[in-house]
C-alpha positions as CSV (number, residue, x, y, z in Angstrom):
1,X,-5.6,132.3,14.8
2,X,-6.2,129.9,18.2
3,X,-9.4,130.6,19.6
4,X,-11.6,128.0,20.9
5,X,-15.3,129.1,20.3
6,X,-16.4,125.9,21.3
7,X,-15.0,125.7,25.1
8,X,-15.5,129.4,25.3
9,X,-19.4,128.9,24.8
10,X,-19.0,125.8,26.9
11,X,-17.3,128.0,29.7
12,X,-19.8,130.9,29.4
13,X,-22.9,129.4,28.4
14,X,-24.8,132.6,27.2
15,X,-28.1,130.8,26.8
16,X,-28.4,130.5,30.4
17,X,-28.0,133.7,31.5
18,X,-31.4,135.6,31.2
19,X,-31.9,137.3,34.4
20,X,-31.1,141.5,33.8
21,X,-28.5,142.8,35.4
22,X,-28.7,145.5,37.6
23,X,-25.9,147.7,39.3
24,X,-25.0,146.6,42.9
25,X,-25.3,149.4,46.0
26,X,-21.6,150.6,46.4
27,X,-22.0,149.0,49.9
28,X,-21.6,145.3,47.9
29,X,-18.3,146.6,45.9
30,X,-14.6,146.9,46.5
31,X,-13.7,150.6,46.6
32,X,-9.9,152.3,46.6
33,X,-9.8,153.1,50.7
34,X,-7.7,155.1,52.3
35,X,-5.0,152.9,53.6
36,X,-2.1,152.0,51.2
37,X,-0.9,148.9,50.8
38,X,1.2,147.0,48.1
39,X,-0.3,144.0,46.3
40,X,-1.8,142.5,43.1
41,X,-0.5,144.6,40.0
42,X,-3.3,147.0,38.6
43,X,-4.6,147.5,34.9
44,X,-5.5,151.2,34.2
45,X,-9.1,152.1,32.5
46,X,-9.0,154.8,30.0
47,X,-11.2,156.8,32.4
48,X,-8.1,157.0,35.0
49,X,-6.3,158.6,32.2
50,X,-8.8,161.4,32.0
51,X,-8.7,161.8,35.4
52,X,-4.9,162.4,35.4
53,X,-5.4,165.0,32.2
54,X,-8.3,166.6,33.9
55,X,-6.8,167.0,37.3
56,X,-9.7,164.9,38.8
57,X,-7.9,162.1,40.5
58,X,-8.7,161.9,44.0
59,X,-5.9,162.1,45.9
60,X,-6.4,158.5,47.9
61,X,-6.0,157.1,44.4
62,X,-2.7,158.9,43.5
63,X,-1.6,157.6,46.9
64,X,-3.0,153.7,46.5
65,X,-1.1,153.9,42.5
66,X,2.4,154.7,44.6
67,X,2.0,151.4,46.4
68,X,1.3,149.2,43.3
69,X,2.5,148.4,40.1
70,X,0.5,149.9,37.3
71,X,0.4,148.5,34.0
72,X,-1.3,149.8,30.9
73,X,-3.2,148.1,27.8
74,X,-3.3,148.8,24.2
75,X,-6.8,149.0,24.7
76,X,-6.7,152.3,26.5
77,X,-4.0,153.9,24.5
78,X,-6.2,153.1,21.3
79,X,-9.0,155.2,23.0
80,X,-6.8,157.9,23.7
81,X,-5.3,157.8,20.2
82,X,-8.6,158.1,18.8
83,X,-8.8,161.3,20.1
84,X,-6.1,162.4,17.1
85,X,-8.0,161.7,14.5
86,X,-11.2,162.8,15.9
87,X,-10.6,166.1,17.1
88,X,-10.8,169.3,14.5
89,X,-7.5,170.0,14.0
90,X,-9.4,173.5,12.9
91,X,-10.2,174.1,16.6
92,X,-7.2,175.5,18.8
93,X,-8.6,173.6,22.0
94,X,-7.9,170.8,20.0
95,X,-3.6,171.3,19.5
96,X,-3.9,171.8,23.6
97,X,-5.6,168.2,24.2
98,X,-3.5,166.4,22.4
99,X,-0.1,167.9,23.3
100,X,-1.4,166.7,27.1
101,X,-2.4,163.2,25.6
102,X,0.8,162.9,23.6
103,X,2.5,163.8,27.0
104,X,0.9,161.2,29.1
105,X,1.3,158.8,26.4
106,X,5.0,159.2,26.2
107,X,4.7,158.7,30.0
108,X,3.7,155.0,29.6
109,X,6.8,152.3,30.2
110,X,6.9,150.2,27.7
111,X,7.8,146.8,29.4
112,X,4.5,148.0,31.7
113,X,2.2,148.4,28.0
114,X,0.4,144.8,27.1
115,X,-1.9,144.0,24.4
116,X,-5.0,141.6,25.1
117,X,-4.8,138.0,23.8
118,X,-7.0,136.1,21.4
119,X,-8.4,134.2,23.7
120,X,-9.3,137.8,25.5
121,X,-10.6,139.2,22.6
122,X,-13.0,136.6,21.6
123,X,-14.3,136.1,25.2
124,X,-14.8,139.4,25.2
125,X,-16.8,139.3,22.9
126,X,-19.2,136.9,24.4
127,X,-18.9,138.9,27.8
128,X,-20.0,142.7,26.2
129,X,-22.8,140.3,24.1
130,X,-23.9,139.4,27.3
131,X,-23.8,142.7,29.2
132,X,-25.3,144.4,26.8
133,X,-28.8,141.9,26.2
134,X,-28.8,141.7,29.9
135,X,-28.4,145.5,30.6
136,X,-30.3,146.7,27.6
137,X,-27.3,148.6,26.7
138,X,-27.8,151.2,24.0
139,X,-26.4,150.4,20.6
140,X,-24.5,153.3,20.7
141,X,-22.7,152.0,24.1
142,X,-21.7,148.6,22.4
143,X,-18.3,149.6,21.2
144,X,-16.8,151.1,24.4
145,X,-18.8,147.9,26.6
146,X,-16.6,145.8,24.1
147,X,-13.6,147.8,25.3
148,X,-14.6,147.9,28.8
149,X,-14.9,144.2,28.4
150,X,-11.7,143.2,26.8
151,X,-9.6,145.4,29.6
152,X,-11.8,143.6,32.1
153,X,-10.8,140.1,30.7
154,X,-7.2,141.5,30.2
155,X,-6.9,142.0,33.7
156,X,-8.1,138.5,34.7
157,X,-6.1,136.8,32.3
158,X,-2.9,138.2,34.0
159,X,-3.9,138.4,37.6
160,X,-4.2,142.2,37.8
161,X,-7.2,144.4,39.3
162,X,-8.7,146.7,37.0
163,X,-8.7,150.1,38.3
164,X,-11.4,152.3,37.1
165,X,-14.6,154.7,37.8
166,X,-16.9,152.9,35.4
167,X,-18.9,151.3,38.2
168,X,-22.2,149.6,35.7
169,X,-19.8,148.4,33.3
170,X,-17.2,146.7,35.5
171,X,-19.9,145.9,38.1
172,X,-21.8,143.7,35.4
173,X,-18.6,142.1,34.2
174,X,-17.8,141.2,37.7
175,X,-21.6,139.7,38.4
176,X,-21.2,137.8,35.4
177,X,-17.3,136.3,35.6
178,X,-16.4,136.9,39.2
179,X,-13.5,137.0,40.2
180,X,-12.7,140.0,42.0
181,X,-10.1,142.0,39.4
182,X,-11.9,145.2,39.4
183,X,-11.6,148.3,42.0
184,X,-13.2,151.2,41.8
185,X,-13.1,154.9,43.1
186,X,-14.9,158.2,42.8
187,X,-13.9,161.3,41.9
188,X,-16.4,162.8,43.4
């Protein structure tokens, strides 16, 4: 394993950081708008995903997707995987769920479908550390901040734009590292 602890506290410097975080007005962040255009690649949160299944993706996003290339990380797949060993098999809502998530699954190119690095995965977890001492995240939180956190750093690593909904998590990642690879929308 090739991880570099040492330059990675050097580069993050947790210590320093003790002011809390606190989520910017929408005004201060970058939003899906409604003129298409191409450029940088984007990295898919699990919450788009959801959207798709639950037929809650605005339709400025479909439209934005169209113009860009979208690539996918094992990091959501393993949250929607989860689902099949989580669900009660016993329920019959259950079969209905994951025939749609097996669909959209099978959906996913696989040249397009990336796994995060080392160096990813131990940053990230410095960066969700962070997050959550700064944003008093709740303990039950810390797992999916971790995931939020290594798609986040994903996304940097190879020059794409995340593109999610999860405004607090992303929007604290991108106060601490920024570097403008997150863009958000609403379904709302």
């Amino acid at each position: 394993m090739s991880f570099d602890l040492k330059a990675s506290l050097r580069r993050w410097k947790p210590e320093r950081h003790r002011a809390p975080l606190r989520r910017r007005p929408d005004e201060a962040l970058a939003f899906v708008s409604e003129q298409v255009s191409g450029g940088a690649e984007l990295l898919l949160d699990t919450c788009f995903y959801i959207d798709i299944l639950q037929d809650r993706l605005p339709e400025r996003v479909e439209r934005f997707i169209a113009a860009r290339l979208c690539n996918h990380s094992a990091i959501a797949l393993a949250e929607l995987t989860h689902l099949f060993g989580r669900l009660d098999p016993g329920d019959p809502r259950s079969a209905i769920v994951l025939k749609e998530i097996t669909g959209l699954i099978s959906h996913v190119p696989e040249h397009r479908l990336d796994a995060p690095s080392v160096n990813v995965l131990g940053e990230a977890g410095i960066l969700a550390g962070l997050t959550a001492r700064l944003a008093n995240v709740d303990a039950g939180r810390e797992q999916a901040l971790l995931n939020d956190a290594m798609l986040y750093l994903q996304a940097v690593e190879n020059g794409q734009i995340v593109l999610t909904r999860n405004i607090r998590e992303f929007d604290y990642f991108d106060q601490l590292y920024p570097c403008q690879r997150v863009l958000f929308y609403s379904t709302a």
